[in-house]
KETOR-633330 format. One record per residue (C-alpha): x, y, z; residue in three letters; residue number from 1. Coordinates in Angstrom, 2 decimals. Layout:
! KETOR-633330
@east X, north Y, up Z, residu ALA, num NUM .
...
This chain:
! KETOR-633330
@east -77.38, north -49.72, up 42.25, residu UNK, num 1 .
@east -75.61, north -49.40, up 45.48, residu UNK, num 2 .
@east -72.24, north -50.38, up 43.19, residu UNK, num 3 .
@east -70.16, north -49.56, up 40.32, residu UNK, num 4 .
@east -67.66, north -50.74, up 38.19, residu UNK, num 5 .
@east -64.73, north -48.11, up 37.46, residu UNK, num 6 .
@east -61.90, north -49.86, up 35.61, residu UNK, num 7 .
@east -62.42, north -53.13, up 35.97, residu UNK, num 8 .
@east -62.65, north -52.14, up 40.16, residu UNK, num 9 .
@east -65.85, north -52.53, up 42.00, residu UNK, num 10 .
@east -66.97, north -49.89, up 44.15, residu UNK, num 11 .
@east -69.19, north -49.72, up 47.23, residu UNK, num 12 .
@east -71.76, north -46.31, up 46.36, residu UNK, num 13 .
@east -72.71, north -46.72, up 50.10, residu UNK, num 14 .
@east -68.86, north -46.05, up 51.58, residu UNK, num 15 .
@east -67.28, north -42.64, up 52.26, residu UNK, num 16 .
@east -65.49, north -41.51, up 49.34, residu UNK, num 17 .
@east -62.18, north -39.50, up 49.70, residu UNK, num 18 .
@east -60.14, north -37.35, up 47.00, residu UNK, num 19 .
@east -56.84, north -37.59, up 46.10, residu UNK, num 20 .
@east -55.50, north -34.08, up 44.76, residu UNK, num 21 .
@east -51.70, north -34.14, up 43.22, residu UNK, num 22 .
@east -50.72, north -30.03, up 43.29, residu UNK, num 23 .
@east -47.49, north -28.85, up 41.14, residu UNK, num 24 .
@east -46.53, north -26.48, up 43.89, residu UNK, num 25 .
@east -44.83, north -23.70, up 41.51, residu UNK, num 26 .
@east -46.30, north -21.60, up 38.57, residu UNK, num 27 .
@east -43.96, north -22.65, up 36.30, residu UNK, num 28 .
@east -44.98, north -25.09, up 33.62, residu UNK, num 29 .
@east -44.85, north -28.79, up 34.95, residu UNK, num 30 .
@east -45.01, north -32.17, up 32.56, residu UNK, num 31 .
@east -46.43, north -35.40, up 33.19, residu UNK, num 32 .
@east -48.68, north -34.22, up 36.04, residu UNK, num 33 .
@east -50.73, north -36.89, up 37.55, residu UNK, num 34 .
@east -54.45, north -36.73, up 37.59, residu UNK, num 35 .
@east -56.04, north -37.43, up 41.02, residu UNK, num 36 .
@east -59.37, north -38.89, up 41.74, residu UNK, num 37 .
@east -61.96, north -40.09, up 44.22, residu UNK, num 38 .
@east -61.80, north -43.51, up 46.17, residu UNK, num 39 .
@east -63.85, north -45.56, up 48.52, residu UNK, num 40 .
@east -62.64, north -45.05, up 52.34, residu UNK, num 41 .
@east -59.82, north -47.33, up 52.86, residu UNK, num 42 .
@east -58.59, north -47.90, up 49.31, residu UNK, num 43 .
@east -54.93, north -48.47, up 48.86, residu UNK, num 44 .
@east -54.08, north -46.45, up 46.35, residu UNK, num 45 .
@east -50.77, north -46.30, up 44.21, residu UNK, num 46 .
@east -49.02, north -42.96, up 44.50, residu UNK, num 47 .
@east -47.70, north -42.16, up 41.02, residu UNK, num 48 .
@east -44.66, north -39.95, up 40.14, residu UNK, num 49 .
@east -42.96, north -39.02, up 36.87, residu UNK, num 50 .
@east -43.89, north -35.10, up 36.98, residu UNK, num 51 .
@east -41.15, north -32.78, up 35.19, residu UNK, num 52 .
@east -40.23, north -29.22, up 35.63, residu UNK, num 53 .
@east -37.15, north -27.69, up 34.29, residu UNK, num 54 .
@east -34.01, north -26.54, up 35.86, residu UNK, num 55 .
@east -35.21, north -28.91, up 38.98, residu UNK, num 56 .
@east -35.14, north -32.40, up 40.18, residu UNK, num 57 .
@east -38.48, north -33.84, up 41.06, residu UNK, num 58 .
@east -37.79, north -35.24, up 44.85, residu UNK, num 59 .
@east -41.10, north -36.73, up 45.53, residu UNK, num 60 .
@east -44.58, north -35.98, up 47.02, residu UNK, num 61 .
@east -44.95, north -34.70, up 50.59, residu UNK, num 62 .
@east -48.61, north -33.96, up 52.62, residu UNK, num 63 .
@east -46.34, north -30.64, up 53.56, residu UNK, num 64 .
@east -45.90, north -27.99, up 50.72, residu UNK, num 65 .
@east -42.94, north -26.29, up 52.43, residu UNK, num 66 .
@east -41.45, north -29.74, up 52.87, residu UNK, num 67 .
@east -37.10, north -29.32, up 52.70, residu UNK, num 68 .
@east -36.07, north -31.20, up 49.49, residu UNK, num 69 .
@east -33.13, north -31.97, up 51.10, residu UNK, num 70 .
@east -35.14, north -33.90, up 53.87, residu UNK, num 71 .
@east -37.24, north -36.80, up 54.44, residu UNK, num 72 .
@east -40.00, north -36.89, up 52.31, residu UNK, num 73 .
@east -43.59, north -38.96, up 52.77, residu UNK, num 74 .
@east -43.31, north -40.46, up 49.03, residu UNK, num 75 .
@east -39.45, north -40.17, up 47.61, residu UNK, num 76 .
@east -39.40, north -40.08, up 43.71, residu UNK, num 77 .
@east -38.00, north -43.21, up 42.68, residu UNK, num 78 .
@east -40.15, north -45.38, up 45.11, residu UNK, num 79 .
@east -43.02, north -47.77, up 45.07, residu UNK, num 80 .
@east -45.96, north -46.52, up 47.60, residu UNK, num 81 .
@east -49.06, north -46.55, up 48.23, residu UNK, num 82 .
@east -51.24, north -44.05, up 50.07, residu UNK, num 83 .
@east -54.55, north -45.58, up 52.33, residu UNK, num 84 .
@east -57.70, north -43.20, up 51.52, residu UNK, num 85 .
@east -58.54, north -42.53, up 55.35, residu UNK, num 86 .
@east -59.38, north -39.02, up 54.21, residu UNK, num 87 .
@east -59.29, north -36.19, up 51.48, residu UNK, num 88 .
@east -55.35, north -36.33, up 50.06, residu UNK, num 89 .
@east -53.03, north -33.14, up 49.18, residu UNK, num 90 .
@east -49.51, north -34.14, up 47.96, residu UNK, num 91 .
@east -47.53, north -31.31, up 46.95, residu UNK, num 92 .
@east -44.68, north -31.76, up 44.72, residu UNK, num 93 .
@east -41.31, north -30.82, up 45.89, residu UNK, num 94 .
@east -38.68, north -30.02, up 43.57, residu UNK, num 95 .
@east -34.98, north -29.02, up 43.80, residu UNK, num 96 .
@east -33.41, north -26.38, up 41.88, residu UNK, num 97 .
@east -30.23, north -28.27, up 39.80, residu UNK, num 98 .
@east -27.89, north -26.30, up 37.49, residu UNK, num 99 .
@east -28.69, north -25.45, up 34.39, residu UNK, num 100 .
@east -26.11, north -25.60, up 31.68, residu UNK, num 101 .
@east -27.50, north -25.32, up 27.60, residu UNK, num 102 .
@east -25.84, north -27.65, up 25.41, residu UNK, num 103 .
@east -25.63, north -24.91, up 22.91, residu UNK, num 104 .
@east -24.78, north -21.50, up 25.01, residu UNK, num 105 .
@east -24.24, north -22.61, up 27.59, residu UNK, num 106 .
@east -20.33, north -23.54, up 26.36, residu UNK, num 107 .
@east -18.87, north -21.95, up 23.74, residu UNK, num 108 .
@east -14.89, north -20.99, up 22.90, residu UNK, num 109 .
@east -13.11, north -18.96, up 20.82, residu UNK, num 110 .
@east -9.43, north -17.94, up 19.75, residu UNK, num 111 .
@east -8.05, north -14.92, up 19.57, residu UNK, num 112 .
@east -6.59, north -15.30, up 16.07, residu UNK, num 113 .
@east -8.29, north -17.33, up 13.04, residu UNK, num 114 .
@east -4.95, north -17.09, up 10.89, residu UNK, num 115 .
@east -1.70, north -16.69, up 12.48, residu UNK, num 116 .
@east 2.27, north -16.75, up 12.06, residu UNK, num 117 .
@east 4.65, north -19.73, up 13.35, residu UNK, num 118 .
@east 5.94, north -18.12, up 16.82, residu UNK, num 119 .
@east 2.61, north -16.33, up 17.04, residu UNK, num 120 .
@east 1.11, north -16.46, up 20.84, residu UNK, num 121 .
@east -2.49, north -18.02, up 20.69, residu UNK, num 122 .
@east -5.57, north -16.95, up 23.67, residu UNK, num 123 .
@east -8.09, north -19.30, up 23.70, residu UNK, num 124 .
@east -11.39, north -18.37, up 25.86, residu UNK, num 125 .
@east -14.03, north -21.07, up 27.29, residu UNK, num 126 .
@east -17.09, north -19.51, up 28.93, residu UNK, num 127 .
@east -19.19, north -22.23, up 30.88, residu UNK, num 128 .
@east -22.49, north -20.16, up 31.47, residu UNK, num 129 .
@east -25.09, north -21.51, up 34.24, residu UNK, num 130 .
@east -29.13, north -20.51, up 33.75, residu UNK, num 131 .
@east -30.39, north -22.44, up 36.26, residu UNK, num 132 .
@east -31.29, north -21.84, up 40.19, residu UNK, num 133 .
@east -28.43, north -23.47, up 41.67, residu UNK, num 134 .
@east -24.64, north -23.31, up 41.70, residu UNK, num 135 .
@east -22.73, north -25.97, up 39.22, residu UNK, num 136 .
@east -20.04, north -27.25, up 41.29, residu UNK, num 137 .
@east -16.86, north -29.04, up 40.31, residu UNK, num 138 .
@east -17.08, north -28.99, up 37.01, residu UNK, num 139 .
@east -14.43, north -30.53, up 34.69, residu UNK, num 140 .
@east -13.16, north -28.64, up 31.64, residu UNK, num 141 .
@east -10.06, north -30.23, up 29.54, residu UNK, num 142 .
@east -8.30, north -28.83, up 27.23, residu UNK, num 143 .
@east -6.04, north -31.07, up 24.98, residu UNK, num 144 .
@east -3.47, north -28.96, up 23.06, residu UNK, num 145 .
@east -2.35, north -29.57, up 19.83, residu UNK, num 146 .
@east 1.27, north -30.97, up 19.00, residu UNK, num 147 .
@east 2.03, north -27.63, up 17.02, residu UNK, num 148 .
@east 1.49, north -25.35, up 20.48, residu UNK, num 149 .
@east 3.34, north -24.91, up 23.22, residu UNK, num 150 .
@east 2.31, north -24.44, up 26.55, residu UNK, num 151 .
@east 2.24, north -21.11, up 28.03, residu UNK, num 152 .
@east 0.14, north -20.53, up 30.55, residu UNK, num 153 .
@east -3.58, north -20.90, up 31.83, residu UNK, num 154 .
@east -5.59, north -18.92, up 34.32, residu UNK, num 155 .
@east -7.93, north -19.73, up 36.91, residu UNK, num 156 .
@east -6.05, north -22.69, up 38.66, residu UNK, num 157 .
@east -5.22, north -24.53, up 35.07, residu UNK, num 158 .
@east -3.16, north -27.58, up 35.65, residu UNK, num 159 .
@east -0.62, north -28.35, up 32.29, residu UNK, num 160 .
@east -0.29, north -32.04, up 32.04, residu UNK, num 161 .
@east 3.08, north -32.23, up 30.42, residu UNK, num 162 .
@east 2.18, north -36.03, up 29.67, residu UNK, num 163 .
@east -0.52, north -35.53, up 27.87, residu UNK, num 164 .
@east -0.19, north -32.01, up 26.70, residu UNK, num 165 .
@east -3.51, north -31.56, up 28.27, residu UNK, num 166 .
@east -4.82, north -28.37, up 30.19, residu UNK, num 167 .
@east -7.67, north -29.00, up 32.93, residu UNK, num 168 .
@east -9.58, north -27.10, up 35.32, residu UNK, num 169 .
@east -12.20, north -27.82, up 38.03, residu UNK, num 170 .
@east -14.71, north -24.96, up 37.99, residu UNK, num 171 .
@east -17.57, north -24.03, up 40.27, residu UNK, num 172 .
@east -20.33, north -21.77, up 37.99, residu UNK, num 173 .
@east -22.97, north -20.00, up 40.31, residu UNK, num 174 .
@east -26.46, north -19.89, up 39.76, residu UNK, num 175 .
@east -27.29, north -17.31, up 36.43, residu UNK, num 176 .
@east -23.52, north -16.68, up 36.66, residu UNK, num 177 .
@east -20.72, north -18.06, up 34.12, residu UNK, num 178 .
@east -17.03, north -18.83, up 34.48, residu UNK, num 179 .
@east -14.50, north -17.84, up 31.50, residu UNK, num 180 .
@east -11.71, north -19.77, up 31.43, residu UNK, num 181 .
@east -8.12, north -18.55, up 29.44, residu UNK, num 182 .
@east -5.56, north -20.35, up 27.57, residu UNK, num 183 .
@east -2.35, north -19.38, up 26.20, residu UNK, num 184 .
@east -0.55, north -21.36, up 23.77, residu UNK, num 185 .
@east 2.21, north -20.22, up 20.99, residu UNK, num 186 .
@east 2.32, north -21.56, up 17.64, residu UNK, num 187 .
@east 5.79, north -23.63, up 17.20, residu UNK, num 188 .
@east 8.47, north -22.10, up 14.83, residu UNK, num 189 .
@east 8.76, north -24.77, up 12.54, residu UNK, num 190 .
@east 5.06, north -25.20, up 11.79, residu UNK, num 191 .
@east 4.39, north -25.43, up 8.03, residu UNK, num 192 .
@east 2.19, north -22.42, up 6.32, residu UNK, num 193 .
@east -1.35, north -23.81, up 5.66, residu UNK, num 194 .
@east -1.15, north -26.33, up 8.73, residu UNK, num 195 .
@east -4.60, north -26.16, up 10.36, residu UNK, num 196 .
@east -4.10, north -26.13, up 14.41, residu UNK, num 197 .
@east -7.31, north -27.54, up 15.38, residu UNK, num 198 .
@east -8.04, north -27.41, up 19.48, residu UNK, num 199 .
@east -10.98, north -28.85, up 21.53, residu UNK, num 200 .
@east -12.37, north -28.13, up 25.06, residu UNK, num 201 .
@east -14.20, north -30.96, up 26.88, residu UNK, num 202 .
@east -16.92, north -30.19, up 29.58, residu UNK, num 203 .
@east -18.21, north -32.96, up 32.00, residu UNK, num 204 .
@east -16.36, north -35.79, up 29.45, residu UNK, num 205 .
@east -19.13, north -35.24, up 27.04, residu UNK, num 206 .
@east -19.91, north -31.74, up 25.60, residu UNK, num 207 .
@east -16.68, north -30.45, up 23.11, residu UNK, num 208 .
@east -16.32, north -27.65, up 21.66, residu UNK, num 209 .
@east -13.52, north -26.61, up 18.68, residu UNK, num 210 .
@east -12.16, north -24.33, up 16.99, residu UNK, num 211 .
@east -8.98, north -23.78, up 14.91, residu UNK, num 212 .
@east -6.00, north -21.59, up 13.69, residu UNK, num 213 .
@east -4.64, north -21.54, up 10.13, residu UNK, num 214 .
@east -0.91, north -20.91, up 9.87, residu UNK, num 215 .
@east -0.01, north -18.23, up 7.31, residu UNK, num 216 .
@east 3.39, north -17.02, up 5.86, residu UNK, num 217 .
@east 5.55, north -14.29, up 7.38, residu UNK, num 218 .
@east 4.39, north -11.46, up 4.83, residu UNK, num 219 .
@east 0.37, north -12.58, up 5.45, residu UNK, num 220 .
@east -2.03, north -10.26, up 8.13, residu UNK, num 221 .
């Protein structure tokens, strides 16, 4: 049989075959890995993509294994292409490191006091931490304050929003680094014993986190 059938496609036995080889380019664990294979000389064969690796943005396939993710590349993620089997095939992934923020750790807040007085000063602390390979840059954290505190002061470049008794800062985290960010707020004086001052952070719109202060009387630690 100078033929065979692979897929429903008929193949000539009697033409040059060439290989196709996909390579993940890093050690680290990579998902959805395309398997590469053998074609008759000439084939036009569909490139496919959808490989995963964490903490990194798949950019697309290059011939070139040192190829600059921030460059051109021979088959961009995202695209449809084809490759012509003229010869044996390397693509080498090429990924680029993104930020790397965990929905659980990765921001987290605290106050300094769980119970506290009318006229008592509050510190609130928001840590954004960043695991990943690259810098997080302009970040958005919010802060809306609760109408029983009163503004008194925030660090890192904190803008009060008298409007919308809102505190918000634009952060930059670097790469395995993490920003902490500090609130001060006081407890008004006529704030009923047992009110529960609840207060939420907001990350990137989405992620919140809260936590709350429960008024006491005068006489309780």
């Amino acid at each position: 049989h100078d033929h065979v059938h692979v897929d429903g496609v008929i193949y000539d036995l009697s033409a040059s075959f060439y290989s196709l080889t996909y390579h993940a380019n890093t050690t680290d664990t990579v998902n959805n890995m395309p398997k590469g294979s053998a074609f008759p000389e000439g084939t036009e064969v569909d490139v496919l993509f959808g490989a995963t690796r964490s903490g990194h943005q798949f950019m697309g396939w290059d011939k070139d294994a040192d190829a600059d993710p921030n460059g051109t590349i021979d088959y961009p993620a995202g695209t449809a292409a084809k490759i012509v089997m003229d010869a044996d095939q390397d693509l080498y992934a090429i990924w680029k490191a993104v930020p790397v923020i965990d929905p659980e750790d990765g921001f987290t807040k605290s106050v300094d006091k769980t119970s506290a007085h009318a006229g008592d000063e509050l510190t609130y602390t928001i840590t954004v931490s960043n695991t990943g390979e690259a810098d997080a840059e302009d970040l958005t954290v919010t802060d809306a304050l609760n109408a029983d505190l009163t503004f008194v002061s925030a660090d890192n470049d904190g803008g009060y929003h008298e409007e919308t008794h809102t505190v918000s800062w634009t952060v930059d985290v670097p790469a395995g680094g993490s920003v902490s960010l500090h609130l001060k707020a006081t407890v008004a004086a006529d704030t009923a014993v047992g009110t529960v001052i609840g207060n939420t952070a907001v990350m990137g719109g989405a992620s919140t986190r809260e936590v709350s202060t429960t008024v006491v009387a005068p006489d309780s630690v």
